[in-house]
C-alpha positions in Angstrom: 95.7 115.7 66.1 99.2 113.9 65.7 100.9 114.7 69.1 104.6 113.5 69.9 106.1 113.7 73.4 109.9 114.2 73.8 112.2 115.2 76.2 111.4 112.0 78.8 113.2 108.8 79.7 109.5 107.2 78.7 106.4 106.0 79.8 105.0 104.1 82.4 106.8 106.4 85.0 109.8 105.0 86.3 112.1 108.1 86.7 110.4 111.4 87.7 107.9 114.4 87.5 108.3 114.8 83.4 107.9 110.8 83.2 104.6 111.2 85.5 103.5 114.2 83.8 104.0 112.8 80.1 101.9 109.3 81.3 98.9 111.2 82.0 98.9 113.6 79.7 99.0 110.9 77.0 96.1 108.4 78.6 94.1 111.8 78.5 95.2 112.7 75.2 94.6 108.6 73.5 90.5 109.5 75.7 90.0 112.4 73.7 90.7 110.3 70.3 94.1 112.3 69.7 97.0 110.2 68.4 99.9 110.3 70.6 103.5 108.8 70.5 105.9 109.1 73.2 109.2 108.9 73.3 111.4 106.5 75.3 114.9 105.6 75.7 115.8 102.3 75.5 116.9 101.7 78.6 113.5 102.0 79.7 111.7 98.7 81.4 108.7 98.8 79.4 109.4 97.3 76.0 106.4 97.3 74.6 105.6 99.4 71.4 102.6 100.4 72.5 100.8 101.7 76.2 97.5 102.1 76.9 96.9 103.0 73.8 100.2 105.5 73.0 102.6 104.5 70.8 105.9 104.1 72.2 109.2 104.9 70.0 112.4 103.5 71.8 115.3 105.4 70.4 119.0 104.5 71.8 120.2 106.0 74.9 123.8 106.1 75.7 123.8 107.8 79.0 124.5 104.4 80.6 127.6 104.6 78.8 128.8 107.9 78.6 127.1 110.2 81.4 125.3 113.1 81.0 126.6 113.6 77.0 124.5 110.3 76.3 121.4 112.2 77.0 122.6 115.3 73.5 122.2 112.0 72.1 119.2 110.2 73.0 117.4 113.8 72.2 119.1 113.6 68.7 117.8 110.3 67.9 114.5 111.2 68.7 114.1 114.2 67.0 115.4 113.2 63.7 113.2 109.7 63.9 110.3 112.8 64.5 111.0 114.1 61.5 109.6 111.5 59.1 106.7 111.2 61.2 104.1 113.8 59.9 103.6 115.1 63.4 101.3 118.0 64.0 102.3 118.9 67.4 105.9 118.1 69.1 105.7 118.9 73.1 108.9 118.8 74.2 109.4 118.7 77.8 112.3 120.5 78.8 115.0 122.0 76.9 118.5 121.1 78.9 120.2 118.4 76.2 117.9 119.3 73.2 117.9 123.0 72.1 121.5 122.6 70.7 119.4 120.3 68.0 115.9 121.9 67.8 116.7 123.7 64.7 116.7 120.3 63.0 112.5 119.4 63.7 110.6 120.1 60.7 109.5 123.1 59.9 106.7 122.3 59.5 105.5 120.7 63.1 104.1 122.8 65.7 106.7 123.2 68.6 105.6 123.6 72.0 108.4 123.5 74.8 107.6 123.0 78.2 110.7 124.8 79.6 110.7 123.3 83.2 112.8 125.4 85.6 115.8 127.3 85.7 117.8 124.7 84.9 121.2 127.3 85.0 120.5 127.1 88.8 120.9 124.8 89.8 123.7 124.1 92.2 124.9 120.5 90.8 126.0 122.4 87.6 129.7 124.1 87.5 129.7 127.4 86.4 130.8 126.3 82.6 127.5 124.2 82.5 125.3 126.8 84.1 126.8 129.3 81.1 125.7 126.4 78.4 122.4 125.9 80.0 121.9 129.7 79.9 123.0 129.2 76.5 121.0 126.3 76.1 117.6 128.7 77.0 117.9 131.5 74.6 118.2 128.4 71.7 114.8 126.9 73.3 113.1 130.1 72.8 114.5 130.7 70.0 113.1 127.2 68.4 110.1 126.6 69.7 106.7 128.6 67.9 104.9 128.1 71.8 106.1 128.3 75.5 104.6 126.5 78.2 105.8 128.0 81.8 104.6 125.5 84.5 104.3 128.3 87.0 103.8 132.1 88.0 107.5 132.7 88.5 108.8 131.2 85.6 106.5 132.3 83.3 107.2 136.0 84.5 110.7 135.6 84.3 110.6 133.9 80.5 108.4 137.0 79.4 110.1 140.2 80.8 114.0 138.6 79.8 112.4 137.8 76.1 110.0 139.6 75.8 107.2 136.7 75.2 103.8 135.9 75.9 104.5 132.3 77.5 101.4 130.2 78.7 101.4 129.4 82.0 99.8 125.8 83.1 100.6 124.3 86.5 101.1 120.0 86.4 98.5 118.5 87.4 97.6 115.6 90.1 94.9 113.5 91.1 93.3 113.1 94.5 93.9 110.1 96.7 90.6 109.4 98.7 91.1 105.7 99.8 93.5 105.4 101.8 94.6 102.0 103.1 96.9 101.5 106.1 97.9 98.0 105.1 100.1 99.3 102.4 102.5 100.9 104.5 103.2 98.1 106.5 105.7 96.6 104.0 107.9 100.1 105.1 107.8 99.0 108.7 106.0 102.1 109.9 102.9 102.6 111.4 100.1 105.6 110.8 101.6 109.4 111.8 105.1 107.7 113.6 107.1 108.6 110.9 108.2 111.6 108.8 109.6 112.1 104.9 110.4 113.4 101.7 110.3 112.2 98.2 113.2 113.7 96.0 115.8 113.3 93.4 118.8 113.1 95.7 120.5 116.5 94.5 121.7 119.4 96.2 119.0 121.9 95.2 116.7 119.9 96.7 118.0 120.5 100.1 118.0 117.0 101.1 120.8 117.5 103.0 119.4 120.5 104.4 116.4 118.6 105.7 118.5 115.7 106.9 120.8 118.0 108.8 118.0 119.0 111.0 116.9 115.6 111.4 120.2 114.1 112.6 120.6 117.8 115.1 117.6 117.3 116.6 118.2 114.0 117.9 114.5 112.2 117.1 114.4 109.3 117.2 111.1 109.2 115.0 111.6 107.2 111.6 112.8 109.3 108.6 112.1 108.0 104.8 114.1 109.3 102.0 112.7 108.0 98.9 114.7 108.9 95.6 117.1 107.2 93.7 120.4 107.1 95.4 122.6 105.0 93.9 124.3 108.3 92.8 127.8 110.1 93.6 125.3 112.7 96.2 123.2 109.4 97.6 126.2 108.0 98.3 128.0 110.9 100.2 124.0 111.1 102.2 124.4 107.7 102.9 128.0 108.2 104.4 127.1 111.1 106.2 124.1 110.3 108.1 124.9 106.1 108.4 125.1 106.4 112.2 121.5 107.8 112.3 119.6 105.0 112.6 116.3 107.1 112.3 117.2 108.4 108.7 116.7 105.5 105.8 116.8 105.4 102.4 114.5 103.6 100.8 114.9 104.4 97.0 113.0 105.3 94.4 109.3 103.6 94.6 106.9 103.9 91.3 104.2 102.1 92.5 101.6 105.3 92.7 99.4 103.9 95.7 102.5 102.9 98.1 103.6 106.8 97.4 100.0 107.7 98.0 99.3 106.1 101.4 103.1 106.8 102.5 102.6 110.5 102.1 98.7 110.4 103.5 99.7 108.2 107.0 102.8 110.2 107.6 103.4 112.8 110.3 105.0 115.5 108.3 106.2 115.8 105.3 109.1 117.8 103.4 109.9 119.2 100.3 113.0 120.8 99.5 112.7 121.8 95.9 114.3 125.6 95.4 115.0 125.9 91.8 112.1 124.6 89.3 108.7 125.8 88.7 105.5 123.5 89.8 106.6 120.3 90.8 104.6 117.4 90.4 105.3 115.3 93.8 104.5 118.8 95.2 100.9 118.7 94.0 100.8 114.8 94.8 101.2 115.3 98.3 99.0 118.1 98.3 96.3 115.6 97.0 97.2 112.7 99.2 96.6 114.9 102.2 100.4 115.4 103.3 100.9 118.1 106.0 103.6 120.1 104.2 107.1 121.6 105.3 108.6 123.2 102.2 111.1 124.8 101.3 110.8 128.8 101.1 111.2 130.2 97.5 108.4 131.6 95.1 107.5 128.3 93.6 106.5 126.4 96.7 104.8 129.9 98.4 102.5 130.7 95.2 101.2 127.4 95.4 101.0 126.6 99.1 100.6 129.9 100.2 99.3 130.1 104.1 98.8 126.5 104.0 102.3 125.1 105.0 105.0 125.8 107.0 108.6 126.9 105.3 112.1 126.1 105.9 115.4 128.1 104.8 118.2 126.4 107.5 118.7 123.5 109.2 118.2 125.5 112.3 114.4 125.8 110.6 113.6 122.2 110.4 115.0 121.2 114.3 112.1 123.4 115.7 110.0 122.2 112.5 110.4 118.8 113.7 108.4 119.1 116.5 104.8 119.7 114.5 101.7 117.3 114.7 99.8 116.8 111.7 96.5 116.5 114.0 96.9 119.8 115.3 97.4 121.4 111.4 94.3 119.3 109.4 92.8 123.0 108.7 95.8 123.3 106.8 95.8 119.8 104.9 92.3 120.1 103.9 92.9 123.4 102.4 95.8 121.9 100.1 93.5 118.9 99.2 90.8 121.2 98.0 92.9 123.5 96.1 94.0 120.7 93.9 90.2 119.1 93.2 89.8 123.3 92.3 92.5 124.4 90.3 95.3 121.4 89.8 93.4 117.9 89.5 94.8 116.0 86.8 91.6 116.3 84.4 91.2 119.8 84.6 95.0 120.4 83.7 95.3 117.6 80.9 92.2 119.7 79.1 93.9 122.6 80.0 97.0 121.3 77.5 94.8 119.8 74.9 93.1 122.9 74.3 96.6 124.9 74.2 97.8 122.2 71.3 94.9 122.6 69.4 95.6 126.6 70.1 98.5 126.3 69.2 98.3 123.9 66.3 95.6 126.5 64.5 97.8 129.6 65.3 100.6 127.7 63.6 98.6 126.9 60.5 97.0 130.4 59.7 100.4 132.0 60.2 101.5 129.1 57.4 99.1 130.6 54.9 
C-alpha cells in the first residue's frame, strides 16, 4: 500500500511520543515492502528527503513564528500537498490543529485518525480553547472513515459519546536488555543514586506535582527532569525549584540508549501523565526495567495495574520518595514482561499494518 503519516513535527524523533511512534511504525512499514511518506515540518533537523527508506515531505511550518496558529498551518500544507499524491491510506496522528481542514483530503484516500487523548483536558488550555478542541473532536470523527483509540479509556469514551466502533491499539516499545553503566556517566550519576521523570514540561503532567514532593521532602538524592524546557512553564519550574540543588533539568535527550540506561540504572522513576491515553515513554520505561511511580488515573492503572505504585498529591510522592527499587524487582520484571507479551514494538506495528490493510479493503468495497 501507499501509506502517508501526518499530524508529526517528523521523523527521526526529536520531539515526542507521536514523533517516536511514527519512526517505527514507518521502518516497520518500508520491512513489509509498503510505501510510506511521512510528513515533516521544516523546521525539523533532518533534511534529508528520504529515511531509512521513508520518504520524507518537508512542508513549511510557521509555529516558530507565530505560536500555536503556525501549527492550523503546517497541517494545511500537508494535507493539500497529500492530495496530489494518490495515497491509499492517510494515518493521521492526532486531530488538535487539523480537523478544522480534514474535509479537504481526497475523497478518495482512506482516513484513519489516531485521536490521541483528550486533548479538551487538558489544563494548559483556557476554557475558549478547550470548547474548540471539543469542537475540534466531533470534526475528527466526523472526517475520518477509521478511529484508532490508543487505549481502553479512550476508546470507551469515543464509542458510547458517538456511538462508534473505534479500534483500540496500545503504542508499542521495544525492550532494552543491554544495559551499559558507562552511559550514564556523562549525567554525573551513578547506578540506583538518583531518581526521575521524562516529560513535556506541562501542567497535566504533574511535574510540578512530583517536584513539590521532591523539594518537601528534603532528599538530597539527585533528581533529573528531562523535557524540553525552554518554555513559559520550564521557566516558571526553573524559578521555583532553583534553590534545590537536588532537582536538575537536563532537557530534552533523543538519543534512545542514554534514555534507555537512564531509566534502567535509576532508583525510581515517575510519570505524571493524567490526561492522554497510552503513552509511549510510559511503555519505554516499562521495557527498560524502570520501577514505576505514576500518576493515578485510568490510563496509567489499566496498563500498570498492581505493578506500580500511584501518586495523586504531593503529600503522595514525600512518603513515595522513600522506596528502593531492589526491594520492588517482582514488580519491574512483571512490567518488562508485559510489554515482550502484549506491547513490544513488533507485535504492535503488525498490529497497525493489518488494521490499514483492514481498513483500506473496507474502504474499497464500500466504494463499489
Amino acid at each position: 500500500m501507499k501509506i502517508a503519516i501526518l499530524g508529526t513535527r517528523g521523523i527521526p524523533n526529536y520531539h515526542g511520543g507521536f514523533e517516536q511512534f511514527a519512526e517505527s511504525l514507518s521502518e516497520y512499514l518500508i520491512d513489509k515492502n509498503h510505501e510510506v511518506t511521512v510528513y515533516n515540518s521544516h523546521m525539523h533537523p533532518f533534511k534529508e528527503h528520504t529515511w531509512k527508506g521513508v520518504n520524507i515531505i518537508h512542508q513549511y511550518d510557521p509555529e516558530y513564528k507565530i505560536g500555536t496558529a503556525g501549527q492550523f498551518i503546517y497541517d494545511l500544507n500537508c494535507i493539500r500537498h497529500s492530495r496530489k499524491q494518490n495515497f491509499d491510506i492517510i494515518l493521521q496522528l492526532g486531530y488538535t490543529s487539523s480537523s478544522i481542514w480534514n474535509k479537504f483530503f481526497d475523497k478518495r484516500v482512506t482516513i484513519v485518525t489516531n485521536m490521541d487523548g483528550l486533548e479538551w483536558k487538558r489544563s494548559k488550555y483556557n476554557k475558549s480553547t478547550q470548547q474548540f478542541l471539543k469542537y475540534a473532536e466531533k470534526l475528527a470523527i466526523k472526517y475520518s472513515n477509521f478511529i484508532v483509540a490508543d487505549s481502553i479509556g479512550i476508546k470507551s469514551y469515543l464509542d458510547d459519546k458517538y456511538n462508534i466502533e473505534s479500534e483500540y491499539i496500545a503504542y508499542g516499545a521495544k525492550l532494552f536488555e543491554i544495559p551499559e553503566e558507562d552511559k550514564i556517566s556523562k549525567y554525573n550519576v551513578r547506578s540506583g543514586e538518583y531518581n526521575m521523570l521524562i516529560a513535556r514540561l506541562e501542567p497535566e503532567n504533574n511535574v510540578e506535582v512530583i517536584l513539590d514532593g521532591v523539594s518537601q521532602s528534603k532528599t538530597i538524592t539527585d533528581f533529573l527532569v528531562v523535557g524540553k524546557h525552554e518554555t513559559k512553564f520550564g521557566n516558571y519550574l526553573k524559578d521555583k525549584y532553583k534553590n534545590h540543588s537536588s532537582i536538575k533539568f537536563l532537557g530534552g535527550i533523543y538519543n534512545q540508549n542514554d534514555l534507555d540506561n537512564l531509566r534502567y540504572f535509576s532508583n525510581l522513576y515517575f510519570h505524571g501523565h493524567s490526561v492522554g491515553g497510552t503513552n509511549p515513554s510510559l511503555l519505554e520505561a516499562m521495557g527498560s526495567k524502570a520501577f514505576i511511580i505514576a500518576h493515578n488515573n485510568i490510563f496509567n492503572k489499566s496498563i500498570l495495574k498492581e505493578n506500580a505504585f500511584y501518586f495523586k498529591s504531593d503529600t503522595d510522592i514525600i512518603e513515595l520518595l522513600r522506596l528502593d527499587k531492589k526491594n520492588f524487582m517482582e514488580k519491574v520484571d512483571c512490567n518488562f514482561l508485559e510489554i515482550s507479551n502484549h506491547f513490544s514494538s513488533n507485535y504492535i506495528n503488525s498490529k497497525y499494518e493489518n488494521y490499514l490493510e483492514k481498513c483500506f479493503q473496507l474502504k474499497q468495497l464500500s466504494s463499489t
